[in-house]
BATI-107004 format. One record per atom (N, C-alpha, C, CB): residue in three letters; x, y, z. Coordinates in steps of 0.1 Angstrom, whole numbers, plus 5000, padded with zeros to 4 digits. Glycine has a CB too. Layout:
BEGIN
alaXYZ...
//
This chain:
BEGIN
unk520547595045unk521547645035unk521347795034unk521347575021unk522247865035unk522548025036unk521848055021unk524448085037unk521548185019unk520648245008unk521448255000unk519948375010unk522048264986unk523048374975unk522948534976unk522648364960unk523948564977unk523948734979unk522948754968unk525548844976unk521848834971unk521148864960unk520949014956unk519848804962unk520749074943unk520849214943unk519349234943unk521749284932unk519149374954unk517349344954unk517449534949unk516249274976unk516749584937unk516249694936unk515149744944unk516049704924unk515149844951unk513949924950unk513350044942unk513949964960unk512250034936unk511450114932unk510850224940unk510750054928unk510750324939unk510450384952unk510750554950unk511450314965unk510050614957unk510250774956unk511350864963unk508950844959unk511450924958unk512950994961unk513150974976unk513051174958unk515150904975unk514550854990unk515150975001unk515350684996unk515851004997unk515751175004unk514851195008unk515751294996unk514151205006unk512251295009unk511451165024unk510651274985unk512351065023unk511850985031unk511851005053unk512650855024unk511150985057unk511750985073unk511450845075unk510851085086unk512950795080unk513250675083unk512550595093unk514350675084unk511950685105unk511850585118unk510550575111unk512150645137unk510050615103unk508350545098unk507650485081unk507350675102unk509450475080unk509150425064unk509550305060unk509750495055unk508550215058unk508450075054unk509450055045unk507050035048unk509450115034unk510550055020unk512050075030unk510550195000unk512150175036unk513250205045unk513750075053unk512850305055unk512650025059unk512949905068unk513049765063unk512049905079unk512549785050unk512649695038unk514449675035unk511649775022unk514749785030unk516149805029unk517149805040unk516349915024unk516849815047unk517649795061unk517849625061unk516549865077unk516849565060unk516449435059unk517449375055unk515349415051unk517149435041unk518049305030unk519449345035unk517849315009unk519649475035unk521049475035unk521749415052unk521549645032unk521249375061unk521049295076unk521649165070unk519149265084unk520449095055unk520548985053unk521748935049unk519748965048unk522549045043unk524249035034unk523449055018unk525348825035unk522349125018unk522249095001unk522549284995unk520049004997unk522849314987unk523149414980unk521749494974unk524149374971unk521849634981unk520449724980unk520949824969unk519649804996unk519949844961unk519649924949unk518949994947unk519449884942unk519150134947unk518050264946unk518050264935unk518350404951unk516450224931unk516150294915unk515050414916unk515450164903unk515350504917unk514150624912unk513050674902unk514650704911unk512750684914unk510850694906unk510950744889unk509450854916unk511550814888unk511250834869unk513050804863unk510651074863unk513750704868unk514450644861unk514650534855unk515050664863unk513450524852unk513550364843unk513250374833unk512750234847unk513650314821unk513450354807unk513850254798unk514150464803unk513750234786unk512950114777unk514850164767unk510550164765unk515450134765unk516350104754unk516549984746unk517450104758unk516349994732unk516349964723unk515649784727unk517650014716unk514349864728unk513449734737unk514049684751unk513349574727unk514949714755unk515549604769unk514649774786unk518849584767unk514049684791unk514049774800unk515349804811unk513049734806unk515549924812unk516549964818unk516350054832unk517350024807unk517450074839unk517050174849unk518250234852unk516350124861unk517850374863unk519150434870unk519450364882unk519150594874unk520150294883unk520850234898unk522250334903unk521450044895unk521650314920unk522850384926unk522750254941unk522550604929unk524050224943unk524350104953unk523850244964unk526350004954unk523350124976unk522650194986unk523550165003unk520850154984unk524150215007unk524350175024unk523650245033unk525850195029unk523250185042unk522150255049unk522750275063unk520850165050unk522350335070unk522150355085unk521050385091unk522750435089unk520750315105unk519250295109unk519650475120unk518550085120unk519150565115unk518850675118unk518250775115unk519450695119unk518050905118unk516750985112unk518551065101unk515351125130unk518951145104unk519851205094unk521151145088unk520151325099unk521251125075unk522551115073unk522650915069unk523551195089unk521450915066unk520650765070unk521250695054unk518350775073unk522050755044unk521950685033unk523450745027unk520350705023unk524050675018unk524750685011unk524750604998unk525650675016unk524950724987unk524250614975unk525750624964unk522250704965unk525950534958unk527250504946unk526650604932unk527450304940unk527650654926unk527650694916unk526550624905unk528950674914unk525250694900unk524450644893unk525050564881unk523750744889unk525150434877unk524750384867unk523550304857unk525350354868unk523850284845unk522250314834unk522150144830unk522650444815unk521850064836unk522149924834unk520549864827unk522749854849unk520249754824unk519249694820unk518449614839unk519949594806unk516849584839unk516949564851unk516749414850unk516149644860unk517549334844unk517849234845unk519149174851unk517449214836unk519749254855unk520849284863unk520749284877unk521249394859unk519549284882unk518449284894unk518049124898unk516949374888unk518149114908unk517448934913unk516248964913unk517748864928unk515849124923unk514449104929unk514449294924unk514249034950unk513149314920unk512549474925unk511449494932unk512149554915unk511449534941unk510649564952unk509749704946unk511749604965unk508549714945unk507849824938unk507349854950unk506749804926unk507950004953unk507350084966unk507750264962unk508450024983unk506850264949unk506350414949unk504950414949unk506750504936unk504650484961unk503650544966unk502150584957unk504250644970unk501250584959unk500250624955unk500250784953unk499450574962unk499650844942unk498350794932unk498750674924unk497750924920unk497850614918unk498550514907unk497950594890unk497750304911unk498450674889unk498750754877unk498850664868unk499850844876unk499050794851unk499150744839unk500950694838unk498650874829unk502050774849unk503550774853unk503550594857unk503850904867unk502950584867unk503050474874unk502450354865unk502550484887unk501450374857unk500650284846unk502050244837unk499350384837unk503050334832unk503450304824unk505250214830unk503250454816unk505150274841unk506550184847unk506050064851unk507350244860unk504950054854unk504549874855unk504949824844unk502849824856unk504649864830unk504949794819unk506049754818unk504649854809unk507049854820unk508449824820unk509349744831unk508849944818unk508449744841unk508949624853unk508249524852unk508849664868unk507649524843unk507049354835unk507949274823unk505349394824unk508549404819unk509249314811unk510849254817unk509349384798unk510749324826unk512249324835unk511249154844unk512749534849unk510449164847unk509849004852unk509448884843unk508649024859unk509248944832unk508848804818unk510548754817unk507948904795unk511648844821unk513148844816unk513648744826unk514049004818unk512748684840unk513648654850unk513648644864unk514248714849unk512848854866unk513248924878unk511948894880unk513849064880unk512748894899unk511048834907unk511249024910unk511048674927unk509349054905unk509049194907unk507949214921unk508349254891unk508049214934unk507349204939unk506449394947unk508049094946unk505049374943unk503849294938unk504049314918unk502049374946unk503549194921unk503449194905unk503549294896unk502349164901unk503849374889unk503549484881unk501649474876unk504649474867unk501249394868unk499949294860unk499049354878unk500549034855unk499349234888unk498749294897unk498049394905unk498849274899unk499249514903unk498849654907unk498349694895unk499949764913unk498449694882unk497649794872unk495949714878unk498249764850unk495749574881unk494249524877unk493849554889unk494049364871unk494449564902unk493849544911unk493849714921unk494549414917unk493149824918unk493249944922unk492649924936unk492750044912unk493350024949unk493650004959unk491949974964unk494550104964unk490850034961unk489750104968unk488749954960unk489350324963unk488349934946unk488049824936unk488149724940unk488849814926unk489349694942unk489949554944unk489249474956unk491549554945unk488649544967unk487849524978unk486649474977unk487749624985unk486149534970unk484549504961unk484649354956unk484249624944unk485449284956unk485849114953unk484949084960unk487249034956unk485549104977unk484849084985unk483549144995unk485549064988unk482649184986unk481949284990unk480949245001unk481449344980unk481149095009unk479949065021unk481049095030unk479048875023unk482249125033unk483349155044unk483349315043unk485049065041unk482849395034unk482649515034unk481649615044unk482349515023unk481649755046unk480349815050unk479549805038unk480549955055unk478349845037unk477649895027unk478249975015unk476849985033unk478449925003unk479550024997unk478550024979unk481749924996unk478850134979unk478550214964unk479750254955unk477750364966unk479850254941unk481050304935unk480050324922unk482550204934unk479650484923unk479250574909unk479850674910unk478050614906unk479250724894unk480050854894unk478450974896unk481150874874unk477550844900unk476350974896unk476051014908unk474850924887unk475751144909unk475251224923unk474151184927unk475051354924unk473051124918unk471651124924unk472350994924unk470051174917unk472250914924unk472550724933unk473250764945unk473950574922unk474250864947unk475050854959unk473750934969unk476750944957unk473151044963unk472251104977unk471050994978unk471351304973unk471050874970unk469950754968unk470450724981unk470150624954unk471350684981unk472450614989unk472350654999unk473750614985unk472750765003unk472950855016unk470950865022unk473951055010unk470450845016unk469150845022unk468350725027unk468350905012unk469050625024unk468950495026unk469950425036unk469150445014unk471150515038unk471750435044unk472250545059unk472950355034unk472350645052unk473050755063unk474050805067unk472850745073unk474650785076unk476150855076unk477350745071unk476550915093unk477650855056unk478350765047unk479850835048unk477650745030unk480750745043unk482650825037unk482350825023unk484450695039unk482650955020unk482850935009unk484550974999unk481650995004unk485050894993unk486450894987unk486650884973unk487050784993unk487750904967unk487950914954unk488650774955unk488651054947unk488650714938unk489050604941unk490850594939unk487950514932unk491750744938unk492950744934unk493250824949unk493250804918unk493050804960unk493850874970unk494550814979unk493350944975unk495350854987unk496250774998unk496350845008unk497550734995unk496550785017unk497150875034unk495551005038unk499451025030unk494250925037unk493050975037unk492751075031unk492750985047unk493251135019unk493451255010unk491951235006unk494651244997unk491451315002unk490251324998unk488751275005unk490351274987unk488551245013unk488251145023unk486851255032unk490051115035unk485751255028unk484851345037unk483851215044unk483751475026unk483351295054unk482251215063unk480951315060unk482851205081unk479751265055unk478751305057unk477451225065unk478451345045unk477251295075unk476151275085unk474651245081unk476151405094unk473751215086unk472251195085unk471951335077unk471551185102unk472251395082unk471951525080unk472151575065unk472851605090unk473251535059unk473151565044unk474351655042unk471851635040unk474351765057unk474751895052unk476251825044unk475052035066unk476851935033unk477551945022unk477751845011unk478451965025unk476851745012unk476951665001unk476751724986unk475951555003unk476551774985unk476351874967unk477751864967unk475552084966unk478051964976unk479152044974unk480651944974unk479052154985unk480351844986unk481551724983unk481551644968unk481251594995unk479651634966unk480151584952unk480851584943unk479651584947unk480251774942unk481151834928unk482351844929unk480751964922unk483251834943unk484251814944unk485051704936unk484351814956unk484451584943unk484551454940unk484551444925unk483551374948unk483651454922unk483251404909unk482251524900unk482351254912unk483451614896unk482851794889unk481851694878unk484651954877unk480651714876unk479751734866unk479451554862unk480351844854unk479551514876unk479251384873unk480251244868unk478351414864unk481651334864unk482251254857unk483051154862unk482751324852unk483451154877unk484351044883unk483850964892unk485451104889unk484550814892unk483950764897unk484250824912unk483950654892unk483350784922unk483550794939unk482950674948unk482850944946unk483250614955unk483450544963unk482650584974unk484550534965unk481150514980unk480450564990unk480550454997unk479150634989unk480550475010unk480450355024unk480150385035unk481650285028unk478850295040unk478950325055unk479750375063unk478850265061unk479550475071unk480050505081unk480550365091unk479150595085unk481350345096unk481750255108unk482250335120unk482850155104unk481550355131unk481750405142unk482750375150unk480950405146unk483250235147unk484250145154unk485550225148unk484149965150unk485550335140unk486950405137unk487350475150unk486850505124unk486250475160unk487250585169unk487950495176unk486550695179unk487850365178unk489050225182unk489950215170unk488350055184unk489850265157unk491150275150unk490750195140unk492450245157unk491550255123unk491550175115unk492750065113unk491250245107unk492250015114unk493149855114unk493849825099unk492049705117unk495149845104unk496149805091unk496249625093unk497949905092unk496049565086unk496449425086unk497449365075unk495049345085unk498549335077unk499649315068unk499949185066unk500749375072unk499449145051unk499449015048unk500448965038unk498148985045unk501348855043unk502748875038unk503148695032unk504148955054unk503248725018unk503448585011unk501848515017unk505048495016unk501048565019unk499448515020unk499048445035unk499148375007unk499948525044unk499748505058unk499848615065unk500648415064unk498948635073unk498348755083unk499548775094unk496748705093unk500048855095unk501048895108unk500348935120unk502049015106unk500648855131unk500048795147unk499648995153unk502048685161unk500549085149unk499849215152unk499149335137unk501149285162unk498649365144unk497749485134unk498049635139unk495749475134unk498349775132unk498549875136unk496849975136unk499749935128unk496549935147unk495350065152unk495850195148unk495050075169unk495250245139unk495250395132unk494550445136unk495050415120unk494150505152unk493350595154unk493450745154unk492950565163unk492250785151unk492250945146unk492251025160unk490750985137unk492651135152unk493151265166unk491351285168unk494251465158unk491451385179unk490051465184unk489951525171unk490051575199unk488451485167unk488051575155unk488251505146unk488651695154unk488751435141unk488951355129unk488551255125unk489751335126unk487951185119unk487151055112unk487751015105unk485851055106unk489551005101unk490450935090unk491550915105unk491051055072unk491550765100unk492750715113unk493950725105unk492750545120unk494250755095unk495850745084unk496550855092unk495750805063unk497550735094unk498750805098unk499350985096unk499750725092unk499150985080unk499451095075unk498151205076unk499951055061unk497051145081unk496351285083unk496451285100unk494551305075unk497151205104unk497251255124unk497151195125unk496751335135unk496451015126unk496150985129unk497550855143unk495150975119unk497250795155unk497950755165unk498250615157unk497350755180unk499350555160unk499350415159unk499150355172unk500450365153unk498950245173unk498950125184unk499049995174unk497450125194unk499849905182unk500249805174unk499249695188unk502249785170unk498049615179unk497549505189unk497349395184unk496349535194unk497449305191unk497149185187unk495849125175unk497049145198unk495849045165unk495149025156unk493848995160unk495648945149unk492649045157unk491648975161unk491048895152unk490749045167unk490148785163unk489848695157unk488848745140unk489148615168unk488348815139unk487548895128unk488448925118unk487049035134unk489649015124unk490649045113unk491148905106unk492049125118unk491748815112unk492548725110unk491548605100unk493048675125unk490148625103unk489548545095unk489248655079unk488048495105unk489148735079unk489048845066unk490248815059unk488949005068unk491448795067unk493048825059unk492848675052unk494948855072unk492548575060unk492648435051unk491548395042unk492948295060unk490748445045unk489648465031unk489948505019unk488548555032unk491148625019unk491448725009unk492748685004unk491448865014unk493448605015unk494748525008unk494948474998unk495248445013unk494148384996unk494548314983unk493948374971unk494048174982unk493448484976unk493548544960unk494648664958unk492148614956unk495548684974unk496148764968unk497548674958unk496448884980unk497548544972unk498548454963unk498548444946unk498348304968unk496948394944unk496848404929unk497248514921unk495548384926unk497148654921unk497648724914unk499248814918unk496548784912unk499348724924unk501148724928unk501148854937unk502448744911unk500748884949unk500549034956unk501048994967unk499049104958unk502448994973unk503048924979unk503348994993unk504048864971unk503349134995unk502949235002unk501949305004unk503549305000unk500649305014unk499849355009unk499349385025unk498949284998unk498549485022unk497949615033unk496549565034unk497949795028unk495949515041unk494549515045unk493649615057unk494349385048unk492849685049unk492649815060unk491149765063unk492750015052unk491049755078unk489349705085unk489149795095unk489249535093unk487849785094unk487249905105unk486049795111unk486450095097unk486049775123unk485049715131unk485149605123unk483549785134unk485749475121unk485449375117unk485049415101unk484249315127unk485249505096unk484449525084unk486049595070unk482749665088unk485949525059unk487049525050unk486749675046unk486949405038unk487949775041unk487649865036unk488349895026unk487449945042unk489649855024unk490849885018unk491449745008unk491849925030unk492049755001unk493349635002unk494249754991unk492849414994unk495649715003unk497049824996unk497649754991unk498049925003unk497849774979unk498949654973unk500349714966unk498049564958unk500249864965unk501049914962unk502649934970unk500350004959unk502250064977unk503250074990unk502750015006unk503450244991unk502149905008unk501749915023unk502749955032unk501349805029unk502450045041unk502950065051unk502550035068unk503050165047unk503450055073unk502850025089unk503849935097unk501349945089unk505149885088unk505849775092unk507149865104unk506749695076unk507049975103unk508250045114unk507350075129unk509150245106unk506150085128unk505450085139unk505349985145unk504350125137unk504749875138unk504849745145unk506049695152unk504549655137unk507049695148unk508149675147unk508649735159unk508549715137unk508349875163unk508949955174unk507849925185unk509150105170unk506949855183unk506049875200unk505649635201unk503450045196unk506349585190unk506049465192unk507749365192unk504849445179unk508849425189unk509749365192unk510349285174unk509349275205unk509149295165unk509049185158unk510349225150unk507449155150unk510549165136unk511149185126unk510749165114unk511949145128unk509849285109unk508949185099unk509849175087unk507349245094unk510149285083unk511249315066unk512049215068unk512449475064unk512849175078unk513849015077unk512848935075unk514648945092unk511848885083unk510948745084unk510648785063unk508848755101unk509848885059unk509548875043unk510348815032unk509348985039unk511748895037unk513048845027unk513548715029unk514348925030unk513648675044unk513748555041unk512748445038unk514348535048unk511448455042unk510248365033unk510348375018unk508548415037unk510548475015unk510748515002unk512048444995unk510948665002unk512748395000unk514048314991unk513748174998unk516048374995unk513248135001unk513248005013unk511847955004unk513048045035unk511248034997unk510047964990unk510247874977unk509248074986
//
């Protein structure tokens, strides 16, 4: 039996600002509208609470699969988002006090009705770098203080560590310190001025120069390929956005056993899109916010993942 035209919002950052041949929410939207269902631009700071009903700015969306000229959007109107079947939450990281507070309001647009996928509840509890520590025997070695002497504890005990903030994306903030020590002071106080934030320390995995492994786990099932994020000459962050190459390979047996370990809990807290980032067999990430990596795969594997989601997604 054929689907109901369904109206699916996206959440999501100005889509102007977007390049299409490598943007997931993009190929998300391409998707639905493939499927016959009607796409909906809602923008990152237009959603708003009237007289208690959550509301938003919608503008109807037609697309074209190209790099310029790729969108045409309808005249903005100010509707409630229960007017919505589905919202798709795909604004980007940091997860801010901004983004803290539009979860709330795309919660109540989901207590109303609307399937909000990932959860709103889920992204506030489950922060991208945290939420990994669930599983902390599929991890490297990992530390999360804000204090400098536990982290040089750490680094003397264990050796060449990453160290990261726990609010960054596309390897932003992201240092490697060696055996050696040299600049750890100085990354600290970066990291964490006068002790105060928390940071995120982890073994080094050497298996990054074979690439960090995006693993995309969709309605609580692992997709048959993974995008190898390997880093340029010189660089120890495989993310796309700091240089790093894609290669799309086949799942390994390692990955594929970490993604179904971690499934059913993403099923349990309703995280129905989600990013699992592994380096050598070893967990480092889980993205629950925006994952990306679905236009890469896509272009070197034949697949169709944004159709295969939408439709599991109504067929459930």
């Amino acid at each position: 039996m054929a689907t109901p035209r369904q109206r699916i919002g996206f959440w999501m950052d100005p889509i102007q600002s977007i390049t299409p041949y490598k943007d997931t929410t993009f190929a998300l939207m391409l998707a639905a509208q493939d499927l016959g269902h009607e796409v909906v631009y809602l923008p990152k700071h237009g959603l708003a609470i009237d007289q208690g009903v959550a509301c938003g700015q919608m503008q109807r969306a037609q697309l074209v699969d190209q790099d310029h000229d790729f969108v045409t959007l309808s005249e903005p109107t100010f509707e409630p988002l229960t007017t919505l079947d589905v919202i798709m939450i795909r604004v980007d990281p940091p997860f801010d006090s901004e983004y803290l507070y539009a979860t709330h309001l795309l919660e109540r647009a989901e207590r109303a009705g609307v399937r909000v996928i990932n959860r709103p509840q889920a992204i506030r509890d489950c922060n991208e770098k945290l939420f990994a520590t669930e599983f902390a025997h599929l991890m490297p070695n990992t530390l999360v203080t804000a204090d400098p002497k536990a982290i040089s504890a750490f680094h003397a005990s264990t050796g060449d560590l990453i160290l990261k903030p726990l609010d960054g994306m596309g390897g932003s903030g992201i240092f490697r310190v060696r055996e050696d020590g040299l600049n750890l002071g100085s990354i600290l106080e970066s990291l964490s001025p006068n002790g105060q934030r928390l940071v995120m320390a982890q073994a080094y995995r050497p298996e990054i120069v074979d690439g960090d492994r995006r693993v995309l786990v969709l309605h609580g099932k692992p997709l048959t390929h993974v995008l190898a994020r390997i880093p340029k000459e010189g660089e120890t962050r495989g993310n796309l956005a700091a240089g790093g190459r894609g290669v799309a390979l086949p799942i390994s047996e390692a990955e594929r056993a970490i993604a179904e370990e971690v499934a059913p809990r993403l099923i349990e807290l309703g995280l129905s899109f989600v990013g699992l980032d592994v380096i050598g067999g070893h967990l480092t990430e889980i993205n629950v916010t925006s994952p990306t990596c679905v236009r890469e795969i896509d272009a070197q594997t034949g697949s169709r993942i944004a159709h295969d989601f939408f439709t599991a997604l109504f067929n459930q």
